[in-house]
N, C-alpha and C positions, 0 to 999 in steps of 0.2 A: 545423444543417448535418449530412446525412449520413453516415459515414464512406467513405472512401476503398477501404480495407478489406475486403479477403472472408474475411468470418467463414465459418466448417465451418456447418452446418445436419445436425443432426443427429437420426433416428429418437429413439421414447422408448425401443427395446431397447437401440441401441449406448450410451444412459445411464447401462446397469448395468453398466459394465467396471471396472478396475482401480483410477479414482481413485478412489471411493467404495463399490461391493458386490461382490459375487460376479456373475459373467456366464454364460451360455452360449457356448459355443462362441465363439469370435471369429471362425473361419471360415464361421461359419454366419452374423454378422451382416451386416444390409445394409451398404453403402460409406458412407463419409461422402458428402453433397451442398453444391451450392453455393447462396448465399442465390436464391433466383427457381428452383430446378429443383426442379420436383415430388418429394416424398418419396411414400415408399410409404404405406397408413395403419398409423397407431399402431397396434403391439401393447399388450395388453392389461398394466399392470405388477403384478408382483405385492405381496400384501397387504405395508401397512408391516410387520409380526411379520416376515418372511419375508428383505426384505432384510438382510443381512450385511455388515461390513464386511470388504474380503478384503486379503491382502496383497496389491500389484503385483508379478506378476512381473517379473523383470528379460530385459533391462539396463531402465533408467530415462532420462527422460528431463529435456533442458535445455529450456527455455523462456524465446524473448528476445522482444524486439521494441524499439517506438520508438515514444513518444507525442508529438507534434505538436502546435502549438496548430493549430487550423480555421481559422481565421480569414487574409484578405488579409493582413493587416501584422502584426506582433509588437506585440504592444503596449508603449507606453514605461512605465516603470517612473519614476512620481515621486519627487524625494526625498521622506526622511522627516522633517519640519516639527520641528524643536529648538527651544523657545523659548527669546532669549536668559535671558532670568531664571528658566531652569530651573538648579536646583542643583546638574547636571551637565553643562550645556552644554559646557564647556571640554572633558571628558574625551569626551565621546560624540563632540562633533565634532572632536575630535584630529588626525584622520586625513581630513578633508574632509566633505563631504557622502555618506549614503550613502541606499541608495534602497528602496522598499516593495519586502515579496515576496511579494504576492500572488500575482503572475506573473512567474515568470520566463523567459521564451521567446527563445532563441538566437537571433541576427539573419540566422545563415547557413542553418541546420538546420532551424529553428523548433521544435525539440525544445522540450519545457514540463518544467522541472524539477520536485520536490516533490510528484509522482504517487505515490501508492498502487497496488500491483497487486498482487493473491495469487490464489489458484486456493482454488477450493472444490470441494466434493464434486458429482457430477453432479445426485444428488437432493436431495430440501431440507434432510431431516434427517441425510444421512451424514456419512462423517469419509474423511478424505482416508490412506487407507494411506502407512504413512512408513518413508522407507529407512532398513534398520538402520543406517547410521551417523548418523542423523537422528533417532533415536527418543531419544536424552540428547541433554540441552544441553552442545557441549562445554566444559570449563573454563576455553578461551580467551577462550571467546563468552559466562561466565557476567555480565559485564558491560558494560553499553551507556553510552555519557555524550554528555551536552546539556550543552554551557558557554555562558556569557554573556560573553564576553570585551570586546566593546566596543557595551553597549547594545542587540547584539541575541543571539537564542538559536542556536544554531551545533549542529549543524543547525538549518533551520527544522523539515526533518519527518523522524520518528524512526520505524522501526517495529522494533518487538523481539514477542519470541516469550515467551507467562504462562512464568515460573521464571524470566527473566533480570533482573539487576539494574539499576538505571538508577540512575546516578550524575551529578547535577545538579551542577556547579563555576560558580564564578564566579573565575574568574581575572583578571580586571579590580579596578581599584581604587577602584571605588566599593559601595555597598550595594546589590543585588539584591532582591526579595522572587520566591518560584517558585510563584503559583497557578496550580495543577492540578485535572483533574477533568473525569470524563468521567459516562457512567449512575449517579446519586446511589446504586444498589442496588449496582451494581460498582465502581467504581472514582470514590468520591468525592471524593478528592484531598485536598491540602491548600494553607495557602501561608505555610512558614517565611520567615521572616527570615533573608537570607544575607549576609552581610558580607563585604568584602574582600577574597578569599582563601582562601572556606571553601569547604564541598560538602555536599551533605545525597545520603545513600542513601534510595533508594524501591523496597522490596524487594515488596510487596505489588498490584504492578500485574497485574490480572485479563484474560484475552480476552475481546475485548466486539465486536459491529457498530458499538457507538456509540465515537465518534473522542476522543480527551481534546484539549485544548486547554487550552494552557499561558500563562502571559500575567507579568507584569510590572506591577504596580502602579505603582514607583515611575517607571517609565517606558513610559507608555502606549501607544505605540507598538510595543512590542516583544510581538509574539505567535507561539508555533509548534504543531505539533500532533504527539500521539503516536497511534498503533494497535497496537497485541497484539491475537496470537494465539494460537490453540492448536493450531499446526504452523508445521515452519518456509518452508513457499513462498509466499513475500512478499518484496517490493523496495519500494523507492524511485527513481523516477526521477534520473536524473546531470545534469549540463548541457547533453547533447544528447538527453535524453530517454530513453536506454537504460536498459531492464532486463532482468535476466536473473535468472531462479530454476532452480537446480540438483536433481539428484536426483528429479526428481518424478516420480510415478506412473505408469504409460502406464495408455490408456482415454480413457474419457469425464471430462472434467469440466468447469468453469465455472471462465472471466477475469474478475476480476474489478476495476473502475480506480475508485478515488475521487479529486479532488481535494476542498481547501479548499471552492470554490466548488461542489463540484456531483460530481454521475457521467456517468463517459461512458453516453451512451444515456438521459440525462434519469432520470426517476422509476423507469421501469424497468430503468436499466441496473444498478439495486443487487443484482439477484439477477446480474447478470453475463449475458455470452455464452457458450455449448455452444461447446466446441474438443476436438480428441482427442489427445491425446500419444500421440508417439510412440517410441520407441527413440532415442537419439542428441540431435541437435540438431532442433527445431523452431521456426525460427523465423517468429514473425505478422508479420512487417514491419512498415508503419508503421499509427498507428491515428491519425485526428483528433479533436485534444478541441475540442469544438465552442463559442467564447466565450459566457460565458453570455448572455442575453438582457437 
């Protein structure tokens, strides 16, 4: 299914602005367009050596929106199957029956929670200029945590930024095990033994495109997912599907959505959609993630 959604359609010139390289003139560039309105043709870009990466002038800008499930109805959310003669039955199901989260989709909104969305640089190989108060990680934000408090992983999906700490707990009263692991070359993972009460630090998590996924041996059921990067403009979807990324670059550059299941825009929505920030607040409004097939 389509989206909803009017993405910017934009030249290959207005590509080389602030989120990614050095630009000409920005008075000199063509407008943004809208999808179905003829562009002008491509200028010529120049040699990879040549591009730079520049800082964004300021001010910077905010970036929100709302991701949506596409689909007619939300879909229902089964429970998750406890067997009685599992060795934690009693504590897992403590508190009732609780349900898969695959999908999570608001019954009023249709918001799809546990979305992925960060912005990349407009070309393939740049880097996204970062506001100086974004360039250190600050000390508040030096650590992230994923608890296990009853049977499942809390968050389901985590994203932190390479240098920040993740701090795994299991506050719950039964044994945990935390296998992790994402690209065998980056971030091969592991999977301690956590008991009762403990927590294990994982100080060595690398930026990667490939997603790590977290899982639960002794309770098979229970899986979530992490993402690092190496800048901090990324979110995670809320309840009603909103996300917001602060500070970020004005120019050109690429949205970019993963869930679980998939990317918005199918195969090739992984390199993402061209949008241009602006100064202030910008926000894309709603976008539909389309159920998978």
């Amino acid at each position: 299914m389509g989206m909803r959604t009017t993405w910017l359609h934009l030249p290959l010139l207005a590509m080389l602005t602030g989120c990614g390289a050095e630009a000409p003139d920005p008075k000199a560039a063509a407008p943004p367009r809208e999808i179905g309105v003829a562009a002008a043709p491509p200028q010529a870009l120049p040699a990879k050596s040549d591009i730079k990466v520049a800082a964004a002038t300021e001010p910077w800008g905010t970036v929100k929106g709302r991701i949506i499930w596409g689909g007619l109805e939300a879909p229902k959310r089964p429970a998750v199957e406890v067997k009685k003669d599992h060795i934690d039955y009693k504590f897992c199901m403590k508190d009732g029956e609780f349900f898969d989260e695959t999908f999570i989709v608001d019954a009023k909104s249709k918001g799809l929670k546990n979305v992925f969305v960060w912005l990349a640089a407009a070309e393939k190989d740049g880097k996204l200029a970062i506001h100086p108060d974004r360039q250190k990680i600050a000390e508040a934000d030096k650590r992230v945590v994923m608890d296990q408090p009853v049977c499942m992983f809390l968050p389901h999906a985590l994203a932190l930024r390479e240098g920040q700490i993740l701090v795994v707990k299991n506050t719950s009263k039964v044994t945990h095990n935390f296998k992790w692991g994402g690209h065998p070359d980056v971030n091969p993972g592991g999977n301690p033994s956590m008991p009762a009460g403990t927590e294990e630090i994982i100080a060595n998590i690398k930026a990667d495109r490939i997603p790590i996924q977290v899982q639960c041996g002794i309770h098979p059921w229970m899986k979530g997912w992490i993402r690092a990067f190496d800048h901090p403009y990324f979110a995670v979807t809320d309840e009603q599907g909103r996300f917001e990324i602060k500070d970020a670059p004005t120019g050109a550059c690429r949205l970019v959505v993963w869930h679980a299941e998939g990317w918005l825009g199918g195969a090739k929505g992984k390199n993402g959609k061209a949008i241009t920030i602006q100064s202030g607040d910008n926000d894309l409004g709603t976008l539909e993630f389309p159920p998978p097939n």
